[in-house]
C-alpha positions as CSV (number, residue, x, y, z in Angstrom):
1,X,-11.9,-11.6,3.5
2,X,-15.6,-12.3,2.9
3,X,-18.1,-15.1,2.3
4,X,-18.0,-14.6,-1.3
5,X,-14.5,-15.0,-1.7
6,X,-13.7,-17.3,0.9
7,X,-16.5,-19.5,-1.1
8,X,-15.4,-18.8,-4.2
9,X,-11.5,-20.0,-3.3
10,X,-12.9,-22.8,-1.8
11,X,-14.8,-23.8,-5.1
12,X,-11.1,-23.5,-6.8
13,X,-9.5,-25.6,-4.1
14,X,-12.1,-27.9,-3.9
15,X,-11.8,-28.4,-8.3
16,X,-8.0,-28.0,-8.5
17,X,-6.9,-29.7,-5.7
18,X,-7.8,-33.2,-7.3
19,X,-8.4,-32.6,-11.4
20,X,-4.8,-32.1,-12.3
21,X,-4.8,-28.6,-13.2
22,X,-3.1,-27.0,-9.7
23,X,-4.9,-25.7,-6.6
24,X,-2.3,-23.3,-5.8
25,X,-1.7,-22.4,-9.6
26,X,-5.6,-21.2,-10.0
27,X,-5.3,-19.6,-6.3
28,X,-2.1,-17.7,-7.1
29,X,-3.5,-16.6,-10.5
30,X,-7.5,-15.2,-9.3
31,X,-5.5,-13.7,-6.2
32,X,-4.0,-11.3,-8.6
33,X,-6.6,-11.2,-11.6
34,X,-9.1,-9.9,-8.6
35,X,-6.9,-8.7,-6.7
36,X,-7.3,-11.1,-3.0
37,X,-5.1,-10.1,-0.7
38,X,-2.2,-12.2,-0.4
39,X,-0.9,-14.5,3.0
40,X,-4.5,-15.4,4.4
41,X,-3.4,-17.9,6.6
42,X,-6.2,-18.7,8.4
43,X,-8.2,-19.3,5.3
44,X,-5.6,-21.5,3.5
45,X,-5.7,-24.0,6.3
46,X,-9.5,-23.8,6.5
47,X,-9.2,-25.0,2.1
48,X,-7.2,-26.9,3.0
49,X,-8.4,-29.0,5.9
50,X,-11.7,-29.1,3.5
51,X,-10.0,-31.1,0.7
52,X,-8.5,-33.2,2.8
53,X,-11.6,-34.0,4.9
54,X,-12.8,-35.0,1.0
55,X,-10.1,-37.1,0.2
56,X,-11.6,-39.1,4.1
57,X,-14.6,-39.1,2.9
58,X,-14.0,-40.9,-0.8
59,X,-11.4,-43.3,0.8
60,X,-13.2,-44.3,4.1
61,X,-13.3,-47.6,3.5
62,X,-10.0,-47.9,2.2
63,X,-7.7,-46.3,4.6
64,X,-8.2,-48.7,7.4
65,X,-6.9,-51.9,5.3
66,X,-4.4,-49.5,3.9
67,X,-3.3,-49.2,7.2
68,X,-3.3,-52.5,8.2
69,X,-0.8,-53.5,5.0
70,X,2.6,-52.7,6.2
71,X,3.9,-52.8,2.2
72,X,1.5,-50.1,1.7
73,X,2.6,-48.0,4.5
74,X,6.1,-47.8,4.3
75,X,5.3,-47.2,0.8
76,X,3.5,-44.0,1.8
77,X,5.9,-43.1,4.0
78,X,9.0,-43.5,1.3
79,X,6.4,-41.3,-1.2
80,X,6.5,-38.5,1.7
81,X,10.2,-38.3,2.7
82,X,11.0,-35.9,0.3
83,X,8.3,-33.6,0.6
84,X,9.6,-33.4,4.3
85,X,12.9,-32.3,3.1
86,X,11.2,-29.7,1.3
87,X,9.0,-28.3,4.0
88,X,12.7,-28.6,6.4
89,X,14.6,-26.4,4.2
90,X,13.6,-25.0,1.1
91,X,10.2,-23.8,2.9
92,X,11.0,-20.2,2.5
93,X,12.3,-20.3,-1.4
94,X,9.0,-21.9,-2.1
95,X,6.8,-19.5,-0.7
96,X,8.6,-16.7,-2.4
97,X,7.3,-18.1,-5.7
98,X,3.6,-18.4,-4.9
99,X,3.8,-14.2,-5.3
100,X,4.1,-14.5,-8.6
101,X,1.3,-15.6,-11.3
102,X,4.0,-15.7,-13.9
103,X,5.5,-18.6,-12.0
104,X,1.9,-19.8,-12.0
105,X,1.7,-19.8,-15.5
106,X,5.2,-21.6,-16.5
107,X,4.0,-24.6,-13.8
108,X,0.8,-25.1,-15.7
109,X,3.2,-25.5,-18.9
110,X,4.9,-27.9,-16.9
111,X,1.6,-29.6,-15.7
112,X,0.4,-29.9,-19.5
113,X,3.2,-31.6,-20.5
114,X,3.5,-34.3,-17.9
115,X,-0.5,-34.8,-17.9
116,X,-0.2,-34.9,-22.0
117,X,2.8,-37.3,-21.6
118,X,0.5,-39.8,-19.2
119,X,-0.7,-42.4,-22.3
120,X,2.7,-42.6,-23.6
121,X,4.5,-44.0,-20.5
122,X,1.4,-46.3,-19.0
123,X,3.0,-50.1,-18.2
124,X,0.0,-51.8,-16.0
125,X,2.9,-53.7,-14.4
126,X,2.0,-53.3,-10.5
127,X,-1.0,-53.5,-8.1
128,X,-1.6,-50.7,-5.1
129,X,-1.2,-53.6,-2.7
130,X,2.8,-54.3,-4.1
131,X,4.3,-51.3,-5.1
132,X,7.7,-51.0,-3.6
133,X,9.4,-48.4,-1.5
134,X,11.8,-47.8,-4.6
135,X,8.4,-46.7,-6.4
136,X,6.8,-44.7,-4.2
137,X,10.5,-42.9,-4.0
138,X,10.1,-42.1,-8.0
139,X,6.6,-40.6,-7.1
140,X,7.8,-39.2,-4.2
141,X,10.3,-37.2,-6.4
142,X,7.4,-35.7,-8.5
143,X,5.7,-34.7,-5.9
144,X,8.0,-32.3,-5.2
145,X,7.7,-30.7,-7.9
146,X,4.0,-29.7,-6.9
147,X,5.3,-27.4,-4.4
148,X,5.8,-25.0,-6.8
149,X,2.5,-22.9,-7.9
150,X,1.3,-24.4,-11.2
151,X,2.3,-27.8,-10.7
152,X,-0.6,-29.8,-10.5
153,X,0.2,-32.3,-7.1
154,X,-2.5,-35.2,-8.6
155,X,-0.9,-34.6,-12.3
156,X,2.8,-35.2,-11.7
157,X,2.1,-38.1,-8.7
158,X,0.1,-39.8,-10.8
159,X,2.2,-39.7,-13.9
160,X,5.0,-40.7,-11.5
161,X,3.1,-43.5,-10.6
162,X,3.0,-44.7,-14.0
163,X,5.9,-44.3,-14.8
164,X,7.6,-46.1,-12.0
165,X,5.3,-49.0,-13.2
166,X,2.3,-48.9,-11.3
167,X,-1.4,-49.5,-13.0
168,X,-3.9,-46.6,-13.7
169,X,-5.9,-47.2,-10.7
170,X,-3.0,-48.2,-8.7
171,X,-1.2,-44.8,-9.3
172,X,-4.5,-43.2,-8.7
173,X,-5.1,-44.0,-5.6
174,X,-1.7,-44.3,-4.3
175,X,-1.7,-40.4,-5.5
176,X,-4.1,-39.6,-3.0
177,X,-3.2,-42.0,-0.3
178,X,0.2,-40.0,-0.1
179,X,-1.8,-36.6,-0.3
180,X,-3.4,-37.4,3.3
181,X,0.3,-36.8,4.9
182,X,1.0,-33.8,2.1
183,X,-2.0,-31.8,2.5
184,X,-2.0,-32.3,6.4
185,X,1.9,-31.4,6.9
186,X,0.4,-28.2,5.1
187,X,-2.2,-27.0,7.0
188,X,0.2,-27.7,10.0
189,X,2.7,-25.6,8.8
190,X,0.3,-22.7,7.7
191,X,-1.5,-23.2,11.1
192,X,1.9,-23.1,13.2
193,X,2.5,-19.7,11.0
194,X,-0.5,-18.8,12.2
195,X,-0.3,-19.3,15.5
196,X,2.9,-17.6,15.7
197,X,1.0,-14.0,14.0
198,X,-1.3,-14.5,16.9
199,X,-4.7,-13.7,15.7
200,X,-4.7,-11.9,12.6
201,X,-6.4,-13.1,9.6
202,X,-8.8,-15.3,12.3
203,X,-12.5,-15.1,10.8
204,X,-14.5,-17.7,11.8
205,X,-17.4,-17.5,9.5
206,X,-15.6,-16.7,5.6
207,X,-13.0,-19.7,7.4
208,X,-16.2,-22.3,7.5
209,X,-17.9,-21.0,4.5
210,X,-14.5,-22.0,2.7
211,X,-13.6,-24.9,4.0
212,X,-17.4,-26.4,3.9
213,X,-17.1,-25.3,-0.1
214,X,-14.1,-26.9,-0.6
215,X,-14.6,-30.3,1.6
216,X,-18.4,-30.7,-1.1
217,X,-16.8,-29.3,-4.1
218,X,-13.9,-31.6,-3.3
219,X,-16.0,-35.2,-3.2
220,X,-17.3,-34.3,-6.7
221,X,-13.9,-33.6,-8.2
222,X,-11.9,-36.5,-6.9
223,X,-14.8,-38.9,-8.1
224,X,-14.4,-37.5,-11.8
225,X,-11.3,-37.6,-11.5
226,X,-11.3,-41.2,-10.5
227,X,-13.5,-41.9,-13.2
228,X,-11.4,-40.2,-16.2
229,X,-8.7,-42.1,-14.9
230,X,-10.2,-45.7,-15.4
231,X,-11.3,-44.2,-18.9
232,X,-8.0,-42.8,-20.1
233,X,-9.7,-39.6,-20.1
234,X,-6.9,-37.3,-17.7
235,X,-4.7,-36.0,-20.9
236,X,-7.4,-34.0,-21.5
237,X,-6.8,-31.7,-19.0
238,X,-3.1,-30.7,-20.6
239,X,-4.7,-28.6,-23.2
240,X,-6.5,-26.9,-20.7
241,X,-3.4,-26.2,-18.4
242,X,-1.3,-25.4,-22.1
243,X,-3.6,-22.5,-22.8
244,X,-4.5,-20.9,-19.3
245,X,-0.4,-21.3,-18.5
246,X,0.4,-19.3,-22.1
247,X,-2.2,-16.7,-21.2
248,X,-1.1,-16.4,-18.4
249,X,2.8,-15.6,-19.3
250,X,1.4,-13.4,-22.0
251,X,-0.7,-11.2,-19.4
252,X,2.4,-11.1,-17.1
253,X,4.8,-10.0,-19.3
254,X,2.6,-7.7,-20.8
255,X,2.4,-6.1,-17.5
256,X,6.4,-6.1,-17.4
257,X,6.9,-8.5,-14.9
C-alpha cells in the first residue's frame, strides 16, 4: 500500500465518514473499481483513528459538559448497546459482506431512501440535553444498520434521531456524540485483528499519510455537514447515493456477480 492510496482512502474516509453517503460503501466500491487490495488492517485503523480524532477536534468544547450530564451519557450508552451486540456476534457475517461492491451498492439504495425520507418525519420535539434512553435506543437501532457497507452511519443515526423526536441539531450532534464509542470499538477490534496477524500489513508512513488525510479532510466534512443540517440541506445527498448505488448494481451484475 502506498502514499498515494493510503491518501487517497483517507480523503474518502475523511468525506464519507460524516456527509451521509457511507465511508465503507465508497471504500468497498474504489477497492474493487482500482483494484486495492482488500483486509489492510493496519491502514483501516489508521482512517479510522483520523476521523475520529476529527470528530475531537469539532466537539472539544462539548464533550466535557456532555460528560458531566448524566441524561446525556446514559443516553449514549443506550445508543451503543446494540452496536456491541453486533460487534459480540454477528462480527464475522458482517465482514463477509464488505467483499462485495454489489452489497455496497444495494446500502447506498438504502442510504437514499432514508436520507430522502429525513424532511418528511422531522418533529422538533426534543433538545440534546433531554433525550431519553428509550430514544437513543431507536437511534441505536439504526445504527446498526450502518454496519453493513453502503449504509451511511451519519444518514440513518440522524434520521433515527428525528424520528424518535429529537430536533435537527439535537439529532445531529447526538449522531456524532454516539460515533466517538462506534468508531473507537472499531479501530479496537481491527487493531486486536491486527495484533493477532502479528506484523503484516504494518507501514508506518502510507498509515500516517492516511490517517493525517482523513483526521483534515474530516474537520471540513463534519462542519458542512453541520451546516446542511441547520439548513435542511442533507436530502440532497439521497440523489447522489440513488445513482452511485444503481450504477453500481448495474456494473456488478454486468460482471455476473
Amino acid at each position: 500500500m502506498g502514499y498515494p492510496t493510503a491518501i487517497v482512502l483517507g480523503v474518502i474516509q475523511g468525506i464519507a465518514e460524516f456527509l451521509p453517503i457511507s465511508s465503507s460503501g465508497h471504500l468497498v466500491i474504489a477497492g474493487e473499481l482500482f483494484g486495492i487490495p482488500k483486509g489492510n488492517l493496519a491502514l483501516d485503523v489508521s482512517l479510522h483513528v483520523g476521523t475520529l480524532a476529527s470528530i475531537l477536534v469539532v466537539y472539544r468544547r462539548d464533550i466535557i459538559p456532555a460528560l458531566k450530564n448524566p441524561r446525556l451519557v446514559l443516553a449514549v450508552v443506550a445508543a451503543t448497546i446494540p452496536l456491541v451486540f453486533v460487534g459480540l456476534f454477528v462480527k464475522d457475517i458482517v465482514e463477509e459482506a464488505f467483499d462485495s461492491a454489489l452489497v455496497a451498492g444495494c446500502g447506498l439504495l438504502l442510504t437514499a431512501t432514508v436520507v430522502g425520507l429525513m424532511p418528511r418525519v422531522e418533529r422538533e420535539m426534543t433538545s440534546l440535553t433531554d433525550v431519553t434512553w428509550r430514544q437513543a435506543l431507536t437511534v441505536g437501532l439504526f445504527q446498526m444498520l450502518a454496519v453493513l457497507p453502503g449504509v451511511s452511519r451519519s444518514g440513518t443515526t440522524i434520521f433515527g434521531g428525528l424520528t424518535a423526536g429529537l430536533k435537527r441539531d439535537a439529532a445531529a450532534n447526538f449522531s456524532f456524540y454516539i460515533a466517538v464509542p462506534a468508531i473507537a470499538g472499531a479501530a479496537v477490534l481491527h487493531a486486536r485483528d491486527l495484533l493477532g496477524a502479528g506484523s503484516a500489513g504494518l507501514q508506518p508512513g502510507p498509515m500516517i499519510a492516511g490517517m493525517l488525510t482523513s483526521f483534515i479532510v474530516g474537520i471540513g466534512a463534519l462542519r458542512l455537514l453541520l451546516g446542511m443540517v441547520s439548513r435542511r440541506k442533507l436530502h440532497w445527498f439521497a440523489l447522489y447515493c440513488a445513482l452511485l448505488g444503481g450504477a453500481v448494481i448495474a456494473w456488478q451484475l454486468a460482471l455476473g456477480k
